[in-house]
C-alpha positions, 0 to 999 in steps of 0.5 A: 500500500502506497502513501499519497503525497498528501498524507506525507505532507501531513505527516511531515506538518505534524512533526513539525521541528526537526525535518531534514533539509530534503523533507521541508525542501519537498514539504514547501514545493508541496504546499505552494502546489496543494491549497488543501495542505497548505490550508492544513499547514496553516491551521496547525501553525494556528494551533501551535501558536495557541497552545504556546500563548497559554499561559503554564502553571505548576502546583507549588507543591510539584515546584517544591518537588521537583527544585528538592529533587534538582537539588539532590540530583545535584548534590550527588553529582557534585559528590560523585565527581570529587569522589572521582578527583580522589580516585583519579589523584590515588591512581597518579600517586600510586602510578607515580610512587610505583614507577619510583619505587619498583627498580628499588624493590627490585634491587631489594629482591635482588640482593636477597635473592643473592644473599640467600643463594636463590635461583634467578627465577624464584626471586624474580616470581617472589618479586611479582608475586609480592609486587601484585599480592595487594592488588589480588587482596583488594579485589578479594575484599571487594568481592567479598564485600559485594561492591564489584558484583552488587554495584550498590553503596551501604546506604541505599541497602539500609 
């Protein structure tokens, strides 16, 4: 089943705002052509611009509501984003003292390894069972806790 071109154009006054450059290319050829639609196009236009001269008014409580709600929306946001200037601050720390910190250790395992008369490789493991241990014990913790899974917080669960 086709579509005639004036149930298109109607369609296209319908949706008004947000018409390609093709489509209101075609709807204005259509309407200097059709009297019909551009009697339609009209109306709607007459239609719209009541509708925007009415004059709006919320209940002050729904204003109280919702100014509440932007509010918290708001304070979240704003804690949400310091939480994360804490984390990404941690993170270039940690960063930072690792990059410095790891040819030490390493000459530290080294000497060890050496003191103790071990082999190359058991040392060397030692080192980066010792380098990661913490982060393995971490995501353990957090695993156990639930946060990684669950992603919810202590307060919203009481």
């Amino acid at each position: 089943m086709t579509r005639n071109a004036h149930d298109e154009a109607q369609e296209l006054i319908a949706l008004g705002e947000g018409l390609s450059d093709a489509q209101q290319t075609w709807l204005r050829a259509h309407l200097d052509n059709c009297e019909a639609c551009g009697r339609y196009a009209e109306a709607a236009n007459r239609v719209v611009r009541a509708l925007r001269s009415l004059p709006l008014a919320a209940d002050s409580r729904l204003v109280r509501a919702t100014q509440m709600r932007v509010r918290i929306r708001a304070r979240d946001l704003r804690q949400r984003r310091e939480r994360l200037l804490l984390v990404a601050s941690s993170c270039a720390l940690v960063a930072i003292s690792s990059a410095l910190t790891t040819p030490l250790v390493w000459q530290g395992f080294e000497w060890l390894g050496r003191w103790s008369q071990l082999p190359n490789p058991v040392w060397q493991v030692g080192f980066v069972l010792f380098w990661v241990a913490p982060t393995i014990a971490a995501g353990v913790l957090f695993l156990a806790h639930g946060t990684y899974l669950s992603g919810s917080n202590d307060a919203s669960e009481g």
